[in-house]
C-alpha positions as CSV (number, residue, x, y, z in Angstrom):
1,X,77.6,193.5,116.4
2,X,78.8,196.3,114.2
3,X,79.0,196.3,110.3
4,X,81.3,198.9,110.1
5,X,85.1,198.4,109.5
6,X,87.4,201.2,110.0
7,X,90.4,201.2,107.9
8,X,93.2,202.2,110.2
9,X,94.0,205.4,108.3
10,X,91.3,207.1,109.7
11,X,91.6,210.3,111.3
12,X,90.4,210.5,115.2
13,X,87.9,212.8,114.1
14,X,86.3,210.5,111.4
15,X,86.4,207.8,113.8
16,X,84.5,209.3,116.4
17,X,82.0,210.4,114.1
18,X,81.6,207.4,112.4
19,X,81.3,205.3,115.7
20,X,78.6,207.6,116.8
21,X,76.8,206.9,113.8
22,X,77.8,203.6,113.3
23,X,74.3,201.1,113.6
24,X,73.7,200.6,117.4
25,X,74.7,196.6,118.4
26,X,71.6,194.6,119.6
27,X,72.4,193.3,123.2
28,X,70.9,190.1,122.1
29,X,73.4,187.0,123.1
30,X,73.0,182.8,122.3
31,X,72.4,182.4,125.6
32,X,69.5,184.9,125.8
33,X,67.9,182.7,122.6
34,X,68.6,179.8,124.2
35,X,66.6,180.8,127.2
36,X,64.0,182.2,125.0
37,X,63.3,179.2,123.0
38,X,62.8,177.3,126.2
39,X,60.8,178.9,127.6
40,X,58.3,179.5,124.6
41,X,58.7,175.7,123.4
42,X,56.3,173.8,126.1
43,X,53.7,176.2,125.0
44,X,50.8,174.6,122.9
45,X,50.4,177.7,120.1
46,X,47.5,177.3,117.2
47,X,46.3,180.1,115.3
48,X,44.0,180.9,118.0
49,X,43.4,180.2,121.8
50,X,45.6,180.3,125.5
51,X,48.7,178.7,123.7
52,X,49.1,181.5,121.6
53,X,48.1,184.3,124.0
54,X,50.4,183.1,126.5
55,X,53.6,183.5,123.7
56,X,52.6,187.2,122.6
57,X,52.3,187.6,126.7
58,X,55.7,186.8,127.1
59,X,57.1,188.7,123.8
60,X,55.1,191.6,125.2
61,X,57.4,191.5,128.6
62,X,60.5,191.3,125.7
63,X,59.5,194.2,123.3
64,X,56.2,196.0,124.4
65,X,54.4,195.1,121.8
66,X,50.4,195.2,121.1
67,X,47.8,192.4,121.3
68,X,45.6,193.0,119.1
69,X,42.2,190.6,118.9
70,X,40.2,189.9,116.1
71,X,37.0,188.1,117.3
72,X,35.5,184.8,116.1
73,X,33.1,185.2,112.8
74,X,34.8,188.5,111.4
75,X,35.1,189.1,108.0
76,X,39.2,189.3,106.8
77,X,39.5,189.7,103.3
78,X,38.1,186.5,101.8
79,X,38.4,184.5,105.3
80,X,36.4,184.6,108.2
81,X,37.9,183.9,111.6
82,X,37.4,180.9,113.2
83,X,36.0,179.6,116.7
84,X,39.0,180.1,119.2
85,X,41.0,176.5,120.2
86,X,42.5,175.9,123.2
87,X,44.4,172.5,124.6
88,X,43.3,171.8,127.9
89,X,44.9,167.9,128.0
90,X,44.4,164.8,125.3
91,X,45.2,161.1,126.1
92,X,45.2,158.3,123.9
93,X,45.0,155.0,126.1
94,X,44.7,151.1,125.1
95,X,45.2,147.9,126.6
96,X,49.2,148.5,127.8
97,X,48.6,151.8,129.0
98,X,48.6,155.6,127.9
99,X,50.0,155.4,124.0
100,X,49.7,159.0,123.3
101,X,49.7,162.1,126.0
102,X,50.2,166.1,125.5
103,X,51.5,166.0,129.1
104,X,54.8,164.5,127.4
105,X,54.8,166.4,123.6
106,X,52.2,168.9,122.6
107,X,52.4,167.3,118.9
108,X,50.2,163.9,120.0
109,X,47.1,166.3,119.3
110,X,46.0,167.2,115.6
111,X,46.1,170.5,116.2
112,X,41.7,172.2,116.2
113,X,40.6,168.6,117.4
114,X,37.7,169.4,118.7
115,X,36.5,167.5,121.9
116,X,36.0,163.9,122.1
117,X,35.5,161.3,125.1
118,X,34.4,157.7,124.6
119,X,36.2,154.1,123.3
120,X,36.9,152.7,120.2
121,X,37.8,149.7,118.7
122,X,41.1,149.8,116.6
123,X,40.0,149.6,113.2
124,X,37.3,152.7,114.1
125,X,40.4,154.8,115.6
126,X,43.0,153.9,113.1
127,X,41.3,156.9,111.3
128,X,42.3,158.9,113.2
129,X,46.1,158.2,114.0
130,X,48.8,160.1,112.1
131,X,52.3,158.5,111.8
132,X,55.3,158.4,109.3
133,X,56.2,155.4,108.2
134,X,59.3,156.8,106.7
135,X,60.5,158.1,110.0
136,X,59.5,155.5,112.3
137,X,60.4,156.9,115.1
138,X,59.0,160.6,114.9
139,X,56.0,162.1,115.9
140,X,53.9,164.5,112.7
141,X,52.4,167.8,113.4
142,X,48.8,168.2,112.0
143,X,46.3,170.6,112.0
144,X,42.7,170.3,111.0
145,X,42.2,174.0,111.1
146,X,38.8,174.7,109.2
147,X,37.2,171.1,109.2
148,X,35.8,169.7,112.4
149,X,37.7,166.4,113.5
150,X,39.7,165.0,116.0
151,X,43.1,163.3,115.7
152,X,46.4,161.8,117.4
153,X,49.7,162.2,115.6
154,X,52.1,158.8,116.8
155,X,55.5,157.7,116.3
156,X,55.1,154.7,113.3
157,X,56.8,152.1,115.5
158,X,54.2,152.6,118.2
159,X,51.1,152.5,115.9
160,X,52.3,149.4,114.8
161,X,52.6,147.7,117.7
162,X,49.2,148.3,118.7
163,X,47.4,145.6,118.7
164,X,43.4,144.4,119.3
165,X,41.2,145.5,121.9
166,X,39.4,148.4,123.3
167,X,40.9,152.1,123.3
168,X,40.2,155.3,125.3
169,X,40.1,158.4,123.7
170,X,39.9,161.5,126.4
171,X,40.6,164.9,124.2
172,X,40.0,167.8,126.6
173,X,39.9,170.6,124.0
174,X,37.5,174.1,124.1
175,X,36.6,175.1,120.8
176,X,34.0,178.0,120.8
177,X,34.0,181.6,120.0
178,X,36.6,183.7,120.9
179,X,39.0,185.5,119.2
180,X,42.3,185.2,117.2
181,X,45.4,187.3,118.3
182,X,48.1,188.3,117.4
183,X,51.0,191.0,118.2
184,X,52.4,194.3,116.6
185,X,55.1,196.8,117.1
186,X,55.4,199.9,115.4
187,X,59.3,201.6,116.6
188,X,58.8,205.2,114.7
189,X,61.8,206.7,112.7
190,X,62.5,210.1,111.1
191,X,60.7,208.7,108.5
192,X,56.9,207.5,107.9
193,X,58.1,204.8,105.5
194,X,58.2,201.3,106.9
195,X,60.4,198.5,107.1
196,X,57.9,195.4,108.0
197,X,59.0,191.9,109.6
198,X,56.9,189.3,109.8
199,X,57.2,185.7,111.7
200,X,54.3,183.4,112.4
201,X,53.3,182.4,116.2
202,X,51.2,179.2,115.4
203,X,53.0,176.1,115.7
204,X,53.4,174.1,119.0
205,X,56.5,172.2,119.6
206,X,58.4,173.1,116.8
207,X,61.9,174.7,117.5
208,X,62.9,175.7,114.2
209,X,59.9,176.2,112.1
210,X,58.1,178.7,114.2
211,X,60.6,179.9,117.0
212,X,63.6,180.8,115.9
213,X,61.8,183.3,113.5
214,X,60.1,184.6,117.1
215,X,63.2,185.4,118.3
216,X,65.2,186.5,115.6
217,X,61.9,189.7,115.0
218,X,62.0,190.1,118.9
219,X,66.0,190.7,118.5
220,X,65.1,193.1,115.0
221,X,62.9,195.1,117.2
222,X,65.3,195.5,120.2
223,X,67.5,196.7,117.8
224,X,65.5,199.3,116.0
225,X,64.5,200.2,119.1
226,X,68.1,201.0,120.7
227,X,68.0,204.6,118.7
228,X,65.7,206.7,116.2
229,X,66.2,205.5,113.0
230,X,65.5,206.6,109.4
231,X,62.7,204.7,108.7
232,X,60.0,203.1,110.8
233,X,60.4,199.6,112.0
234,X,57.0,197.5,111.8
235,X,57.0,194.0,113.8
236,X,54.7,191.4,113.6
237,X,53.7,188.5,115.7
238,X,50.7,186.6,113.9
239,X,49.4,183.1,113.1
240,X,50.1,181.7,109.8
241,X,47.9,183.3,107.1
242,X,44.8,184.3,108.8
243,X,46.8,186.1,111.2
244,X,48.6,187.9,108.1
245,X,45.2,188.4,106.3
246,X,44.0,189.7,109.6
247,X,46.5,192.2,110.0
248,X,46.0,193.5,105.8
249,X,42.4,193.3,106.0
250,X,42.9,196.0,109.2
251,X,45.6,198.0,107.9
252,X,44.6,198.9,103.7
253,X,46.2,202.6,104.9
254,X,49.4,201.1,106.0
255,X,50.7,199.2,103.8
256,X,51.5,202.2,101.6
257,X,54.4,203.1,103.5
258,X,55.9,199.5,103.2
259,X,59.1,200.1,101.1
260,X,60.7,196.5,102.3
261,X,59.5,193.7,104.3
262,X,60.9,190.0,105.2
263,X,59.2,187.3,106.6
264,X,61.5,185.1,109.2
265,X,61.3,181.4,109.6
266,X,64.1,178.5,110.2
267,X,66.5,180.3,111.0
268,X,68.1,177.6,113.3
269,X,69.4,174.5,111.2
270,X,72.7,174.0,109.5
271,X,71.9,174.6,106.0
272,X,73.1,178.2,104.8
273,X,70.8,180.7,104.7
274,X,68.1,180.8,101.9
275,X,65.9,183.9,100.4
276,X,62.9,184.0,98.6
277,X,62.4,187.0,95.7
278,X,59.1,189.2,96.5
279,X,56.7,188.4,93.7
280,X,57.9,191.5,91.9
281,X,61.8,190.0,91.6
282,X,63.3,192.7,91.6
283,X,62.1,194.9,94.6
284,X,65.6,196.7,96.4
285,X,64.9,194.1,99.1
286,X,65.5,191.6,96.2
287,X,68.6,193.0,95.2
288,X,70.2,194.0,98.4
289,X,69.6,190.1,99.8
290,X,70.5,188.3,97.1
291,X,74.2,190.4,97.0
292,X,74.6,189.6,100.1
293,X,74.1,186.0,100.1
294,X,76.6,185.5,96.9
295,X,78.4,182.5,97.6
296,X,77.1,182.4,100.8
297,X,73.9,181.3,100.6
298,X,70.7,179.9,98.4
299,X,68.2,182.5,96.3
300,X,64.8,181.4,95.3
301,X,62.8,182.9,92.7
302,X,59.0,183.6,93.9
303,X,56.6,180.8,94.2
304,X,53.1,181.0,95.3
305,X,53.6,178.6,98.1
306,X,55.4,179.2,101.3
307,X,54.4,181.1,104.2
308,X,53.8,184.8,104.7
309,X,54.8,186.0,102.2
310,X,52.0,184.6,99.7
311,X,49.8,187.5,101.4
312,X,52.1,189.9,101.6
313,X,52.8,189.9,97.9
314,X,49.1,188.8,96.9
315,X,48.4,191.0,94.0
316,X,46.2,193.4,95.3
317,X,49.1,194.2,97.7
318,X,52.1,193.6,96.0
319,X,54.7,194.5,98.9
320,X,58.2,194.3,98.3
321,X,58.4,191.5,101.2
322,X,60.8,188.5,100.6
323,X,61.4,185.7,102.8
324,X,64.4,185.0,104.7
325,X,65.1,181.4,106.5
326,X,67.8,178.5,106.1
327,X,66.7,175.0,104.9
328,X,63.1,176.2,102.5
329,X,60.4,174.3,104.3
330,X,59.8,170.9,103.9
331,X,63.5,170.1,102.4
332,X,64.6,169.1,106.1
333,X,63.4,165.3,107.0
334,X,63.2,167.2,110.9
335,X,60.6,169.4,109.5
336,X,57.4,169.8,111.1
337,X,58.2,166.6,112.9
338,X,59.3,166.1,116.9
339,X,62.5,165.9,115.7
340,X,62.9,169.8,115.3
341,X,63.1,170.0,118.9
342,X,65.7,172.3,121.4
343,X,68.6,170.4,120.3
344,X,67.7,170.9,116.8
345,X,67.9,174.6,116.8
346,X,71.9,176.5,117.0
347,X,71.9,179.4,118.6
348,X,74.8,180.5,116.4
349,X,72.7,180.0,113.4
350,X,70.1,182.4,114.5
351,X,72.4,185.4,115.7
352,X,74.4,184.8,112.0
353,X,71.1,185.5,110.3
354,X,70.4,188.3,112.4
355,X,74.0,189.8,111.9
356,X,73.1,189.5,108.0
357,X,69.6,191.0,108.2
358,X,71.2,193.8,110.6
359,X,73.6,194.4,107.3
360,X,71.0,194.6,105.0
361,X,69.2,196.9,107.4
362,X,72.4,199.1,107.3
363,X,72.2,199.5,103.6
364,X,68.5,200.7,103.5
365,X,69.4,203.2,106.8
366,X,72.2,204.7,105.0
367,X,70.0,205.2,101.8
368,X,70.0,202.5,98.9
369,X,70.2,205.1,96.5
370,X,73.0,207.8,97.2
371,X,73.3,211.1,95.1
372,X,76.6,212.9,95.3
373,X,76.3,216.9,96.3
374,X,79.0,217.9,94.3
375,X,78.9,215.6,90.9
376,X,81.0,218.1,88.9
377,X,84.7,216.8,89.2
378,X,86.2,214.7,91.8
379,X,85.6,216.7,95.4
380,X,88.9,217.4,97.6
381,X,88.8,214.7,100.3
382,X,92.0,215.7,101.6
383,X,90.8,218.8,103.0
384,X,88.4,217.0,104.8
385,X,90.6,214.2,106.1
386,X,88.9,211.8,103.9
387,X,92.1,211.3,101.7
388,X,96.1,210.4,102.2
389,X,98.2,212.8,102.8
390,X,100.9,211.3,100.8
391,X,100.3,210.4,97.1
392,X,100.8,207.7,95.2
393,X,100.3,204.0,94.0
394,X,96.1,204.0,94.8
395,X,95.6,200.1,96.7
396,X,92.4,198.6,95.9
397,X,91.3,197.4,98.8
398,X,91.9,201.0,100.6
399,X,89.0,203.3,102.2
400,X,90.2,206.1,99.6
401,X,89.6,203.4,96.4
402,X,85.9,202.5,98.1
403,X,85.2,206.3,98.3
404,X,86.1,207.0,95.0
405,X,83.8,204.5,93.6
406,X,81.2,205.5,95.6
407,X,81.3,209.5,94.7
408,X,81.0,208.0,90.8
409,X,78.5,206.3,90.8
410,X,76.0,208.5,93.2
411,X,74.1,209.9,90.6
412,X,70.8,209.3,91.8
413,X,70.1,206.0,89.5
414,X,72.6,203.6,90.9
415,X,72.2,201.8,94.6
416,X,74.4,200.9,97.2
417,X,74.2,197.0,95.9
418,X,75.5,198.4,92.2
419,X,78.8,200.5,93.8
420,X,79.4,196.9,95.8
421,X,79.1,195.1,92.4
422,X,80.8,197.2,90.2
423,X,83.6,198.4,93.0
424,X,84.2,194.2,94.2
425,X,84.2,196.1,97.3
426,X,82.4,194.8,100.4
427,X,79.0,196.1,101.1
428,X,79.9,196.6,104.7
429,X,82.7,199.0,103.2
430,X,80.8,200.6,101.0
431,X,78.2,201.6,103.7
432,X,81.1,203.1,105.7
433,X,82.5,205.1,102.6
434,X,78.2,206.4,103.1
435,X,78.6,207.4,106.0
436,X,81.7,209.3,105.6
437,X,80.9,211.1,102.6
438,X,77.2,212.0,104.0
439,X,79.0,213.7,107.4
440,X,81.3,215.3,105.1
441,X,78.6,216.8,103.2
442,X,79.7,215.5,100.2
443,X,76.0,212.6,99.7
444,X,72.4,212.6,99.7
C-alpha cells in the first residue's frame, strides 16, 4: 500500500524523491492472512503450555522473533506465574455417545481444567457444563485460570437434551510447573525511541478475538522491517495480562523509550473500526487515531477494563498505548463464542485496519511535530520546484495550498493532526507536503 498521493504537477525530480522515501508497502496479501489464520486456528493456545508455544513457533518462522520464558512460581509485579497447562485430549461421553470432544472444537474444554477421569451422575456433572441459553446453538469459551477445576463448555440445545444415567468424563490435561512464554521483536531505527504493538496469543479457537490481532502485528513488523526507520518498532506476542505484566515486570528500563503504543484485537468483523484513548486522553497516539477515524470510525474514552492496555497504562507506567480493534469486546453476540470461527473473520477487514495503522505510522515517521527552517516570510518554492510556474487563482485542494499551510503552522507547537484540522486537508496529503518540504530543506 502507499499513503502517499502525488498531485500530478509534480516535477520528475520531486517524484523520484518522494517515491524513494515514500513508506515501503508490506507484501502482506488476504490470501496470506487467510492462510495464516488457518493454520494458527486448530491450535489449543492458553496463557501457558504446547498450544501456545507451537503459535510463537510458527510466528517465529514469519518474523524472527524471540521466545522468551518466564518459569512457573516467578514473581511479576503483583502476580506470580502459574503452573504451565497443556491439552492433551478431553471427552465428555454419556449414554448416546461422545457429547463433548476437543478432537472436533478446542472450546469443549474450560480452558486450565486440570485432569480428571472417572463417571458421574448428571446432577453431580451439571456443575460443571457451560452453555448459553441465549444462543442455543453455540459453544462458550471459559477459562479457570487461577482456581483449580475442571469444566466442559456445550452448545444449550445439547445440554438439554441430556437426559438420566451415567457419564464419562476423560480430561487428559498436564498441569505442572513449567513456564509461560511469550514472543518479542525489537526492529531498531535511527532512533532509540519506540513505537510498541501489543496483541495477546491466549485464546484457542477464536478467529477474531485473538488472531486477527496476530496477524495484523506480524504484518506491522514485516513492514517496519522492509527498511530502517526513524524510530524503533517493538512487537509483542504475549498472553493476556500476565504475559503483559510479564513483559513490564522484565523491562522497567524500556519502557522509557515508549513514545506510542497500540494494542490489536478484532480486527476481522464488519463493524468499523474502534479506538480506545490511553489513560492519559490526550497522548499524540490519541490524537493522531482519533483524526483519522472521523467519520469513519468509533472513539472510546479510557476505561479500566479491556485488554492490554489496562497494564500498559497502569499508573506506575502510564504509556501512551491506546487500543485499536472493530466491534469493543463483548458488543458482538459471536464473541468469545464458536461462532467467531474462519468464516467469521474478512480478510479485507484486517488489511483495512492495517492500511490505517500504516497511516498513522506515517505521521509519527515523518515527525508529529514539524518546525519550519526558515519561519521568517514565506520561502520561495518555485525555485525549488515546489511551486507553479504560472500564477494565479490558488485551488484548495492543490499540493501548493497543503504546503502553504503546512510551512505556517511548523512552528514547533503544532502537530501534523492540527495542519490536517485546521488545513481540511487530508492527513495523507499533509504527510506528503512533509516530505517535500523536509528534502527541500525547508522542515525539521
Amino acid at each position: 500500500m502507499s499513503n502517499l498521493r502525488l498531485w500530478p504537477a509534480f516535477s520528475s525530480q520531486i517524484i523520484a524523491i518522494v517515491s524513494e522515501n515514500a513508506s515501503a508497502q508490506s507484501p502482506i496479501s488476504e490470501s496470506w492472512i487467510t492462510n495464516l489464520l488457518a493454520q494458527l486456528y486448530p491450535l489449543c493456545r492458553s496463557i501457558t503450555g504446547d498450544g501456545t508455544r507451537a503459535t510463537l513457533d510458527i510466528l517465529a518462522r514469519e518474523c524472527g522473533l524471540t521466545m522468551h520464558e518466564v518459569s512457573t512460581g516467578s514473581a511479576v509485579l503483583d502476580w506470580r506465574i502459574p503452573d504451565e497447562w497443556s491439552l492433551r485430549r478431553a471427552v465428555l461421553s454419556g449414554p448416546s455417545g461422545i457429547i463433548a470432544d476437543t478432537v472436533s472444537s478446542n472450546l469443549h474444554i474450560v480452558g486450565y481444567s486440570e485432569p480428571c477421569h472417572g463417571d458421574f451422575d448428571l446432577h453431580t456433572l451439571s456443575r460443571h457444563l457451560h452453555s448459553l441459553p441465549d444462543q442455543p446453538t453455540l459453544i462458550p469459551y471459559r477459562t479457570s485460570y487461577y482456581a483449580r477445576t475442571w469444566g466442559f463448555c456445550l452448545a444449550h440445545d445439547t445440554l438439554s437434551a441430556l437426559g438420566p444415567g451415567k457419564y464419562a468424563v476423560d480430561i487428559d490435561t498436564v498441569l505442572a510447573p513449567g513456564a509461560l512464554s511469550y514472543g518479542e521483536l525489537l526492529v531498531p531505527g535511527r532512533k532509540r525511541e519506540e513505537v510498541l504493538v501489543s496483541t495477546h496469543v491466549c485464546h484457542p479457537a477464536l478467529a477474531n478475538d485473538n488472531l486477527t490481532g496476530i496477524v495484523a502485528t506480524l504484518a506491522l513488523a514485516d513492514w517496519a522491517a522492509a527498511e530502517t526507520r526513524e524510530y524503533s518498532y517493538r512487537f509483542l506476542f504475549v498472553p493476556a495480562t500476565i504475559g503483559a505484566i510479564a513483559w513490564l515486570a522484565a523491562n522497567r528500563d524500556t519502557v522509557e523509550r515508549i513514545r506510542h503504543g497500540l494494542v490489536l484485537t478484532g480486527l476481522g468483523d464488519g463493524a468499523p473500526l474502534s479506538y480506545k484513548r490511553s489513560r492519559r486522553g490526550d497522548a499524540a497516539i490519541d490524537r493522531l487515531m482519533s483524526h483519522l477515524l472521523v467519520g469513519k470510525g468509533l472513539i472510546l474514552d479510557w476505561s479500566p477494563y479491556g485488554y492490554d492496555e489496562r497494564q500498559f497504562c497502569s499508573p506506575g507506567f502510564d504509556l501512551p498505548v491506546g487500543r485499536l480493534s472493530r466491534a469493543p469486546h463483548g458488543t458482538y453476540p459471536e464473541y468469545h463464542t464458536s461462532a467467531d470461527n474462519l468464516s467469521f473473520v474478512d480478510a479485507a477487514q484486517v488489511t483495512a485496519a492495517i492500511d490505517l495503522i500504516l497511516t498513522a505510522f506515517d505521521a509519527i515517521e515523518a515527525g508529529l511535530v514539524p518546525r519550519s527552517l526558515a519561519p521568517y516570510g514565506e520561502p520561495q518554492l518555485g525555485r525549488r520546484g515546489l511551486f507553479r510556474s504560472v500564477g494565479g487563482a490558488l485551488d484548495e485542494g492543490s499540493r501548493e495550498y497543503a504546503l502553504l499551510w503546512l510551512l505556517s503552522l511548523a512552528d514547533g507547537d503544532h502537530d501534523l493532526v492540527d495542519v490536517a484540522e485546521r488545513s481540511g486537508l487530508p492527513l495523507a496529503d499533509v504527510l506528503t507536503s512533509a516530505r517535500l518540504l523536509r528534502t527541500a530543506g525547508l522542515l525539521a
